[in-house]
N, C-alpha and C positions, 0 to 999 in steps of 0.2 A: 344826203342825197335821196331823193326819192324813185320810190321803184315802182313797175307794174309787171301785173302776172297776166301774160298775154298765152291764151290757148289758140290753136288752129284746130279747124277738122280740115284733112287732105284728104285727097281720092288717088289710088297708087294702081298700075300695071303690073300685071304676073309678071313683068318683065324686070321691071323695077324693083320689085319683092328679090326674084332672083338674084339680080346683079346686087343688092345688099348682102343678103345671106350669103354669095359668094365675098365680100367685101371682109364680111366677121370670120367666115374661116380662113382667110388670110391673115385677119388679127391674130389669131390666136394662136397662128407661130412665131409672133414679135408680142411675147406678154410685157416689155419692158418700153413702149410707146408711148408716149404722150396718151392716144387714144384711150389707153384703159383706166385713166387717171379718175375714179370715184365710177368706173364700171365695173368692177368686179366683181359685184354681189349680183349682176342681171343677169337673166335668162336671155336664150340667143334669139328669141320673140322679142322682147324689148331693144335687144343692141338692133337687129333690122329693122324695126319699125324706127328706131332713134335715125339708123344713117339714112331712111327714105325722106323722114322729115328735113333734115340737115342738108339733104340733097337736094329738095326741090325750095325749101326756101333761101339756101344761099343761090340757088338758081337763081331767083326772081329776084332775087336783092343784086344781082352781079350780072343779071341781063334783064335790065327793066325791060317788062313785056305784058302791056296786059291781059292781052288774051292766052298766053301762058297761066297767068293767075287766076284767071276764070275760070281754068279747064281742072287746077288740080288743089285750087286754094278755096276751100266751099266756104268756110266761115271761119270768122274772128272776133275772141271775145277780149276784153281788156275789164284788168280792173287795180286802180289806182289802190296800194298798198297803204295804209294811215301812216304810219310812223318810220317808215324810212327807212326800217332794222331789214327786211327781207329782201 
């Protein structure tokens, strides 16, 4: 099967930021989640900045909308992996 390693750069609200960072300190009175399944070596900067990403692209993939993706989806880079393994 072949794979691609697709980066975004997103634009986030102090609002946004917030309601994640609230998000991870609620994780972290349920350490036996799904959710922390190969996060437990991150810092609480990486698990927010992870659920903002998470948050606004399952947005856009589950409310097509494109002037939603204009506003907080800046660019997309792709790049076709040779051999399949990653």
């Amino acid at each position: 099967m072949k794979t691609v390693k697709t980066t975004f750069k997103l634009t986030y609200s102090e609002d946004q930021y917030n309601k994640a960072a609230e998000y991870v300190e609620d994780m972290k009175k349920h350490r036996n989640r799904v959710y922390w399944i190969g996060k437990e070596d991150k810092s609480d900067e990486e698990l927010i900045i992870s659920v903002i990403a998470h948050r606004i692209l399952s947005g856009f993939y589950n409310n097509y909308n494109p002037a939603y993706a204009t506003g907080q989806i800046l660019s997309m880079e792709n790049t076709r992996n040779g051999n399949g393994d990653n």
